[in-house]
C-alpha positions in Angstrom: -5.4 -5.8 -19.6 -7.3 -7.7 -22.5 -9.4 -5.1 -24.5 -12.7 -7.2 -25.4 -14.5 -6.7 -28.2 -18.5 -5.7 -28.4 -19.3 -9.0 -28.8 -17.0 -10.3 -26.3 -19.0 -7.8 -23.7 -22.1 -9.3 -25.1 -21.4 -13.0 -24.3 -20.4 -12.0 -20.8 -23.3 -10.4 -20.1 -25.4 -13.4 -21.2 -23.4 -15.6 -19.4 -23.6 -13.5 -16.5 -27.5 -14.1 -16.1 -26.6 -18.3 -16.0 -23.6 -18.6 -14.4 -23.3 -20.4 -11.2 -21.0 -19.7 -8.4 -18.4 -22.0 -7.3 -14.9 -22.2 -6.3 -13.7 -19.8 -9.0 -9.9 -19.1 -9.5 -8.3 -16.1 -8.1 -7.7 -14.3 -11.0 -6.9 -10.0 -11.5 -4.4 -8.3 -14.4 -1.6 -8.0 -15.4 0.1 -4.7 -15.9 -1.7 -1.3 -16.1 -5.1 -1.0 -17.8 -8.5 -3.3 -17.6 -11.5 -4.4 -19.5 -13.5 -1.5 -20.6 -17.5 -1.1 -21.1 -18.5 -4.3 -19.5 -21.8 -3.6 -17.9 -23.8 -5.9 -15.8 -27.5 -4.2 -15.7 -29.0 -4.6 -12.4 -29.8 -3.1 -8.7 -27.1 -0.6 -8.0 -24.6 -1.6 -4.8 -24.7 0.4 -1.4 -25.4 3.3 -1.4 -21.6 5.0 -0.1 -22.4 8.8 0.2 -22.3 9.5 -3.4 -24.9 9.0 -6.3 -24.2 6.0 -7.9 -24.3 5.1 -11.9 -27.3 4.3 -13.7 -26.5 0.6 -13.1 -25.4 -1.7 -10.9 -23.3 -5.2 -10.5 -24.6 -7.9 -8.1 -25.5 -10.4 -10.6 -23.0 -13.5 -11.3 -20.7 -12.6 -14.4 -18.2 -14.7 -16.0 -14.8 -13.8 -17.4 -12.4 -16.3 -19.0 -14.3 -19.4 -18.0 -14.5 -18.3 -14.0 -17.8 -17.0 -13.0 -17.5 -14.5 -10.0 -20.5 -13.5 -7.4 -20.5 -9.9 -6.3 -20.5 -9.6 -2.7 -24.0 -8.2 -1.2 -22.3 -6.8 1.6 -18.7 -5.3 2.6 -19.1 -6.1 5.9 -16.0 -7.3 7.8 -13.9 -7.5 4.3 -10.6 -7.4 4.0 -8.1 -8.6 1.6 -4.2 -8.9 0.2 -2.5 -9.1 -2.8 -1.2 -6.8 -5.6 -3.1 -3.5 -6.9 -2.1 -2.1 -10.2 -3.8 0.3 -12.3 -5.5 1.9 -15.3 -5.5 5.4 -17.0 -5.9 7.1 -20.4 -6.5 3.9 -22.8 -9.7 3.5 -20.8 -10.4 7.1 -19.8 -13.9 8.4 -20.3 -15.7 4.6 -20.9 -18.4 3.0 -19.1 -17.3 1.5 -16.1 -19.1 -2.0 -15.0 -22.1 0.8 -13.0 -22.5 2.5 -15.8 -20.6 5.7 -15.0 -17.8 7.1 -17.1 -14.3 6.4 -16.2 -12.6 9.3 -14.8 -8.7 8.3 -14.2 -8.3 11.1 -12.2 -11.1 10.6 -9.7 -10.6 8.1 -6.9 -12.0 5.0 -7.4 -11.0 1.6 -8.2 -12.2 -1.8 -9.8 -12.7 -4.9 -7.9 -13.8 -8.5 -8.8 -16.6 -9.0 -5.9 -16.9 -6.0 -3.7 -20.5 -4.0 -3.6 -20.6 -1.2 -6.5 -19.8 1.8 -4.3 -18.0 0.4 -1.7 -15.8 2.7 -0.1 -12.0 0.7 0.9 -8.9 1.6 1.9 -6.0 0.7 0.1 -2.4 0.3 1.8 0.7 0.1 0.0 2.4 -2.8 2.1 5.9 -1.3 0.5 6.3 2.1 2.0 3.0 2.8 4.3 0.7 5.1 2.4 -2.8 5.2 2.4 -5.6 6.3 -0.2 -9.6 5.8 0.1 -11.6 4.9 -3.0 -14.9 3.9 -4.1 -15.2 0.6 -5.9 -17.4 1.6 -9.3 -15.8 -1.0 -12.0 -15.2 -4.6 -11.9 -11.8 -6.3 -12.6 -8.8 -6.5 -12.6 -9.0 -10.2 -14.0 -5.6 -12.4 -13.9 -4.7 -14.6 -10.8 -2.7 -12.7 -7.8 -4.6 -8.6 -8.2 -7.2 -7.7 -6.4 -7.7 -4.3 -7.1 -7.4 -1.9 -10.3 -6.7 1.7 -9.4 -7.6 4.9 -11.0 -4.3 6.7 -12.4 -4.6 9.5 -9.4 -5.0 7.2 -6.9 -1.8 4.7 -7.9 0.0 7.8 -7.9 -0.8 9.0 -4.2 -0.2 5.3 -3.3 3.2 5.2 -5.1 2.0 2.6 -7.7 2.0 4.2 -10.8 5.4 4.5 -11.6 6.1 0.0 -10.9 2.7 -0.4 -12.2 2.2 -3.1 -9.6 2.0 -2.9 -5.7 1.3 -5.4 -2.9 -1.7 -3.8 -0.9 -4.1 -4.6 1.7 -7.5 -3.9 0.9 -9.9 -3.2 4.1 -13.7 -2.0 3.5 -14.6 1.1 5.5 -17.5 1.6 7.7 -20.6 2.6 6.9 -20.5 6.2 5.0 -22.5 9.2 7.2 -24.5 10.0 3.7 -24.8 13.0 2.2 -21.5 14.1 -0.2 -19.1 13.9 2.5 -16.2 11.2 3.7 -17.4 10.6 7.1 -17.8 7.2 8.4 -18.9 5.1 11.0 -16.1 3.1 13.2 -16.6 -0.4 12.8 -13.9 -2.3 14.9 -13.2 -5.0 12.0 -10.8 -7.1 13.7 -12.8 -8.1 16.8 -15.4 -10.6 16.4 -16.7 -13.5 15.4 -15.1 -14.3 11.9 -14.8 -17.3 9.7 -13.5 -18.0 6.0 -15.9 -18.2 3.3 -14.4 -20.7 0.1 -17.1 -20.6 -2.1 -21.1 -19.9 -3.0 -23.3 -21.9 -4.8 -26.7 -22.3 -6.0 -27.7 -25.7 -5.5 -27.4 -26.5 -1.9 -26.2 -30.4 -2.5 -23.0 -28.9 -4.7 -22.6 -26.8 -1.4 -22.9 -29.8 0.6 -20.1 -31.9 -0.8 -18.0 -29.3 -1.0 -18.5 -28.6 2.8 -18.0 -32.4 3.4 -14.8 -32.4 1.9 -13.5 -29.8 3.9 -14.7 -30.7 7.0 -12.4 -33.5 6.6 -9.7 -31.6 6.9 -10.9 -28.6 8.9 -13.2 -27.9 11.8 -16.0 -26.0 11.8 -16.2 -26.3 8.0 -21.1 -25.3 7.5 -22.8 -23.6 5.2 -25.2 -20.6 5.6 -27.9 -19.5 3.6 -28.5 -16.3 2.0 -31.5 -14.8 -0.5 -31.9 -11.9 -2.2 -33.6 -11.1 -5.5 -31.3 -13.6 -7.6 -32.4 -16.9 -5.3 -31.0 -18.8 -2.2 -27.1 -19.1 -1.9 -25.3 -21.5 0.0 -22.4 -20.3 1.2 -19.7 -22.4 2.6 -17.5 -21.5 5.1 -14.4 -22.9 7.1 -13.0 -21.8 10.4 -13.7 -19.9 13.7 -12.2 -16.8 14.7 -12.3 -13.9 17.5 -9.5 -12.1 15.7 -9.6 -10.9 12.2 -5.9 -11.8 12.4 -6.4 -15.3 12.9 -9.0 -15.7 9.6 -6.5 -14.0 7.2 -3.6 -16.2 8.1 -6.1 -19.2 7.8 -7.3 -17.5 4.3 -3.4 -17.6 3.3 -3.1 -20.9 4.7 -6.7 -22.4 2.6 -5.2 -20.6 -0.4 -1.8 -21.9 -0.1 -3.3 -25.3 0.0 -5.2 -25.2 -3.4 -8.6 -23.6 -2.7 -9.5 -20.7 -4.5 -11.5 -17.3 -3.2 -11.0 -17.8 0.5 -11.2 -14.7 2.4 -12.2 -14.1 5.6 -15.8 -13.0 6.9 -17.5 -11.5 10.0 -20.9 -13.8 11.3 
């Protein structure tokens, strides 16, 4: 990936506290490795069984003129698209919660997801399976979702193509304590829908919505606060079947709109 300079890292993190969530592009990396050092000072994410860094990354940052929004929740995520990985270029830097990268630990960098998540990862190519906790933000170029520590694209069989397609799913909620026990949490039952896009100020939200309830059904908004302000989150679709949302995901992206993924309500 593209090593940024200090004062690259600086501007981001200034433009992180004004940027405003839209429909921002897909993007992840390309090839192995990732930004290094870019920390976004803040709450830390949920708390996943283990101690998190000194830092954390729910506020907005921006990265090659797209602005993402860290999820507050993992609830009900899942997600497809390629994983690739990063190892000894960026071995023992600060990751985007302040902890030192470890490329032999399992863990993995993600645009949105809540510092600390814990996911699964699936290599759609031959089966396997790994579990890793999301402590660094990335990877940044359209079509990857998901930057892997060097030991864990090895057990998933990445390493050596550098590049995998994977489906990401978000695990239940972690037991506590230091182990990896979880509570079930039947993700692909439900009520679902496809969020396409957050923003700030709720007439942006609204025209957005308007536009796509010309073409979809079902196409609201739904508001959410937290320490940052009120978010207006717009969201297309309804869905008992987890199933059902991603194909309709696939199908919004396929059409030109950016960041859909589907979530649980």
């Amino acid at each position: 990936m593209v090593n940024f300079s200090r004062s690259t890292y600086i501007l981001i993190f200034i433009l992180s506290l004004t940027g405003i969530w839209g429909c921002g592009g897909s993007s992840s990396v390309s090839g192995p490795g990732k930004p290094g050092g870019l920390v976004i000072t803040g709450p830390s994410g949920e708390n996943s069984g283990q101690k998190p860094g000194p830092s954390g990354t729910f506020k907005p940052y921006k990265i090659n003129g797209t602005t993402y929004h860290p999820l507050a929740h993992a609830g009900g995520f899942v997600q497809k698209g390629l994983a690739s990985w990063y190892g000894k270029k960026f071995h023992g830097r600060k990751t985007a919660n302040g902890e030192t990268y470890n490329m032999y630990a399992m863990t993995a960098a993600h645009k949105t997801l809540p510092i600390n998540t814990w996911v699964q990862v699936t290599n759609m190519n031959n089966g396997k399976q790994i579990v890793v906790r999301i402590n660094d933000r990335g990877p940044f170029v359209r079509g990857r979702i998901i930057d892997l520590s060097r030991t864990g694209a090895q057990k998933l069989g990445v390493l050596g193509p550098g590049t995998a397609p994977v489906k990401v799913v978000a695990l239940g909620k972690h037991d506590g304590g230091n182990s990896k026990n979880y509570t079930p949490v039947d993700y692909w039952k439900g009520d679902f829908t496809v969020q396409v896009g957050a923003f700030s100020i709720p007439a942006n939200a609204g025209r957005y919505r308007a536009k796509l309830s010309a073409r979809y059904e079902n196409a609201h908004i739904t508001t959410y606060k937290d320490y940052r302000g009120t978010f207006y989150r717009v969201r297309v679709g309804k869905f008992t079947q987890l199933e059902d949302a991603e194909n309709f995901s696939r199908k919004l992206m396929g059409s030109g709109v950016d960041n859909a993924f589907p979530v649980a309500e």
